[in-house]
C-alpha positions in Angstrom: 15.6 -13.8 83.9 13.6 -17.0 82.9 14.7 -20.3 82.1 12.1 -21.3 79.6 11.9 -24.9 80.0 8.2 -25.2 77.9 8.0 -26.9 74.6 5.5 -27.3 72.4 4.1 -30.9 73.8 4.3 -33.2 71.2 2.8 -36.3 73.2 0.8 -35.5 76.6 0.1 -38.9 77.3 2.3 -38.5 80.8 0.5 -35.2 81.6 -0.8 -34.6 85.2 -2.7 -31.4 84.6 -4.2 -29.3 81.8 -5.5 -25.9 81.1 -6.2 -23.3 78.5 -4.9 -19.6 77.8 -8.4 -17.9 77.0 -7.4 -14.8 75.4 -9.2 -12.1 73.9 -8.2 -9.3 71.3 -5.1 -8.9 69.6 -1.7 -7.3 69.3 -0.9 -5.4 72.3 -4.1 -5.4 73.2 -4.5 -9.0 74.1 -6.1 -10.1 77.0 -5.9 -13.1 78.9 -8.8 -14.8 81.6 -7.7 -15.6 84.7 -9.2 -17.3 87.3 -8.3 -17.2 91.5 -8.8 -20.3 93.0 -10.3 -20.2 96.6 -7.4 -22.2 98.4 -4.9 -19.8 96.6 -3.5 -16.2 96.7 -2.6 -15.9 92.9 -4.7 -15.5 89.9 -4.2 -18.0 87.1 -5.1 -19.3 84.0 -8.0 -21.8 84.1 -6.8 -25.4 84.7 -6.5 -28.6 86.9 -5.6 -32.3 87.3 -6.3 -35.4 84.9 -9.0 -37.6 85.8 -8.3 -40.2 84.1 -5.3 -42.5 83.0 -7.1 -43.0 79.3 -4.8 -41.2 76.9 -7.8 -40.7 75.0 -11.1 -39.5 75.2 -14.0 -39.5 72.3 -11.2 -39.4 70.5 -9.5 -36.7 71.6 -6.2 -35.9 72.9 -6.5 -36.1 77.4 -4.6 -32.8 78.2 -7.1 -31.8 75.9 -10.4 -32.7 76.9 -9.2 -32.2 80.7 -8.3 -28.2 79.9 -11.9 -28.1 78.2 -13.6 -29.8 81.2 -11.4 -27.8 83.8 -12.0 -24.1 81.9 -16.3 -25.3 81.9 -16.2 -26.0 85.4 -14.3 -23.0 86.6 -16.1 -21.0 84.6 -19.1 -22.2 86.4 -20.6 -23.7 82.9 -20.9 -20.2 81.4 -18.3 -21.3 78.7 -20.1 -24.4 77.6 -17.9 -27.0 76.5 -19.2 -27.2 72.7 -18.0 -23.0 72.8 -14.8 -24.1 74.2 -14.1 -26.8 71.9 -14.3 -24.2 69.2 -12.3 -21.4 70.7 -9.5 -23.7 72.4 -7.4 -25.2 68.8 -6.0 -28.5 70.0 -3.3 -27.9 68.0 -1.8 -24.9 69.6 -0.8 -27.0 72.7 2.7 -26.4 74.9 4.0 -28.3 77.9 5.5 -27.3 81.0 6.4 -29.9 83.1 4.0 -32.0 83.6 1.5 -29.4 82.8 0.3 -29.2 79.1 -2.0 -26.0 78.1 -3.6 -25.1 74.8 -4.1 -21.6 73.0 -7.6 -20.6 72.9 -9.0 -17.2 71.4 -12.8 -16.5 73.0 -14.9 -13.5 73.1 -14.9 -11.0 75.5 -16.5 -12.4 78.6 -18.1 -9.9 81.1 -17.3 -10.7 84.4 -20.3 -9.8 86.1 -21.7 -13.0 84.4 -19.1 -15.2 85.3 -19.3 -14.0 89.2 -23.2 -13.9 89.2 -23.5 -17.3 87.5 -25.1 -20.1 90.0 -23.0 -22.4 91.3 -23.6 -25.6 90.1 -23.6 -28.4 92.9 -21.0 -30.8 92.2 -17.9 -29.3 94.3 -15.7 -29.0 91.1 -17.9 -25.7 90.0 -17.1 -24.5 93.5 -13.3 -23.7 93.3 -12.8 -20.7 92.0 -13.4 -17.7 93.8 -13.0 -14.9 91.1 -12.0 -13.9 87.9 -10.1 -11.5 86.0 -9.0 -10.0 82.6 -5.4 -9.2 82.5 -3.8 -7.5 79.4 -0.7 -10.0 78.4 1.6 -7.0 78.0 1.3 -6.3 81.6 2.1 -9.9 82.5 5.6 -9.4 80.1 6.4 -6.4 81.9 5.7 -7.5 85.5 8.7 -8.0 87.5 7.3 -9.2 90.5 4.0 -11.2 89.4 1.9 -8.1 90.8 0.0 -6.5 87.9 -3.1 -4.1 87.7 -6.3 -6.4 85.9 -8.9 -4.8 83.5 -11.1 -3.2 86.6 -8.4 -1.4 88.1 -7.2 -4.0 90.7 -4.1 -4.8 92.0 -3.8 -8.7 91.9 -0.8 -10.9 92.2 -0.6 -13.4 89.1 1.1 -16.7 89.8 4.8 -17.3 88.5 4.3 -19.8 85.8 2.0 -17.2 83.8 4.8 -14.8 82.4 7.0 -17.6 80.8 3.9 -19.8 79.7 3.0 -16.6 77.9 6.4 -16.1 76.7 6.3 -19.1 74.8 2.8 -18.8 73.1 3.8 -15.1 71.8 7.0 -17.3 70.4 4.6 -19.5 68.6 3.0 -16.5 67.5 -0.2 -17.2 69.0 -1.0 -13.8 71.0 
């Protein structure tokens, strides 16, 4: 049993980290991209830490020009951030905690060219160390965070991901 403490984030002024739930497809066929950080031994979705105390940005809300920043860099720049400004509504935005996340729909991605990509050199495009389509409905289902990803692997999600996708099916955004 979960304890749901997410809410849609009205102000993310206080945030400390943000991130996006990059989903593809629809129904019970919706799938979400997750990404395994190198330091870590959990898949999750794409994400990180605020950079700056601004609460704005070119205008724009912080959570939610850090999630576009974070889900560019660890996708190696192969989502560019003009694409992920379109796919990523900064209105479909939760919080949990001190973590807000947004609601994004993007086309499928194939992984090959997310693993392949080059590296860029700053070490912010180095963190992540794979990547993974997971259907949502397995997420839901999971009991123990383990669940089998879109090639057929075995991966361990991490614990946040099941209620965070709780709530945006609640909003009816997957």
């Amino acid at each position: 049993m979960f304890c749901l403490a997410i809410a849609p984030a009205a102000a993310t002024s206080d945030f400390k980290a943000a991130g996006a739930l990059l989903v593809t497809g629809g129904g019970h066929s919706s799938l979400v991209l997750l990404v395994k950080h190198r330091s870590r031994g959990w898949y999750e979705m794409p994400g990180g830490r605020r950079q700056t105390q601004s609460t704005e940005e070119h205008g724009l809300d912080a959570a939610y020009e850090t999630a576009i920043r974070e889900c560019h860099e660890e996708s190696r720049g192969v989502l560019s951030r003009e694409l992920l400004r379109k796919a990523v509504d900064p209105a479909r935005k939760l919080r949990d905690g001190g973590f807000v996340f947004f609601v994004g729909r993007v086309d499928p991605i194939a992984l090959d060219s997310l693993r392949r990509a080059p590296v860029p050199e700053p070490a912010a495009f180095r963190e992540i160390a794979d990547y993974a389509w997971v259907a949502v409905e397995s997420v839901l289902v999971s009991n123990d965070f383990t669940v089998i990803d879109e090639e057929g692997r075995r991966i361990k999600v991490r614990s946040q991901l099941k209620p965070r996708l709780i709530q945006a099916r609640a909003q009816g955004w997957l």
